[in-house]
C-alpha positions, -999 to 999 in steps of 0.1 A, spaced: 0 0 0 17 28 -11 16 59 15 24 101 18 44 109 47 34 143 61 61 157 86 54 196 104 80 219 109 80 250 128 112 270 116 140 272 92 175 277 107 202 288 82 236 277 95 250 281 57 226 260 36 185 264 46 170 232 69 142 224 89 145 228 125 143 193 147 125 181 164 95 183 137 59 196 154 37 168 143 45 134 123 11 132 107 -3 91 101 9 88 65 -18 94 39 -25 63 14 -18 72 -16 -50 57 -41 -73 60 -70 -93 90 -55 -81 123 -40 -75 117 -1 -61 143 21 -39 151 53 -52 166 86 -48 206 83 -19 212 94 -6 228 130 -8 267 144 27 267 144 37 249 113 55 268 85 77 240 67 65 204 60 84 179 47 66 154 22 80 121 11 62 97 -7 67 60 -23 48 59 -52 47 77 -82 20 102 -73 1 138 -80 -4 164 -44 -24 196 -43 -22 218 -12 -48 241 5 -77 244 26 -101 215 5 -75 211 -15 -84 177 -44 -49 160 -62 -56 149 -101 -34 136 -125 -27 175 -134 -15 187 -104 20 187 -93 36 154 -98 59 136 -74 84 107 -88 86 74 -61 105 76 -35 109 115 -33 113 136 -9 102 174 -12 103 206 11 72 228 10 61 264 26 26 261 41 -1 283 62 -21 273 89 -50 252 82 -36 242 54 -37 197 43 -21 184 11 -41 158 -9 -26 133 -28 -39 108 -55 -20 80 -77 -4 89 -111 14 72 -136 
């Protein structure tokens, strides 16, 4: 079952190249990753950075009610990207080829 892993961070510290600041805020359950759009829990106060990584070839969409489809942005398996969020925010995620 292939899964989105949804990981909160509250800062960025730049000590020469940009990271995330550990400990992360929340560790979200990962999001299975399917036929239909599904989507995270919104996402905490205090987060500002998440980290998504994912293991399937597969399409996310962020926003409030956000919906994934095969034409929004496309993630290759086994990759891991940085994104800027707001509060209240979720990601949604759906299969792609």
């Amino acid at each position: 079952m292939a899964k989105l892993y949804v990981t909160e961070y509250g800062g960025i510290a730049a000590a020469g190249l940009p990271v995330a600041v550990a400990p992360p805020i929340v560790e979200q359950t990962p999001v299975v990753i399917g036929a239909g759009s599904l989507q995270s829990a919104a996402f905490d106060a205090a987060t500002v950075l998440v980290r998504i990584h994912t293991d399937a070839i597969c399409s996310i969409a962020f926003g409030t009610n956000p919906t994934a489809s095969a034409n929004t942005a496309r993630m290759a398996a086994n990759a891991t990207e940085y994104f800027a969020v707001r509060f209240g925010q979720k990601v949604a995620v759906i299969t792609n080829s």
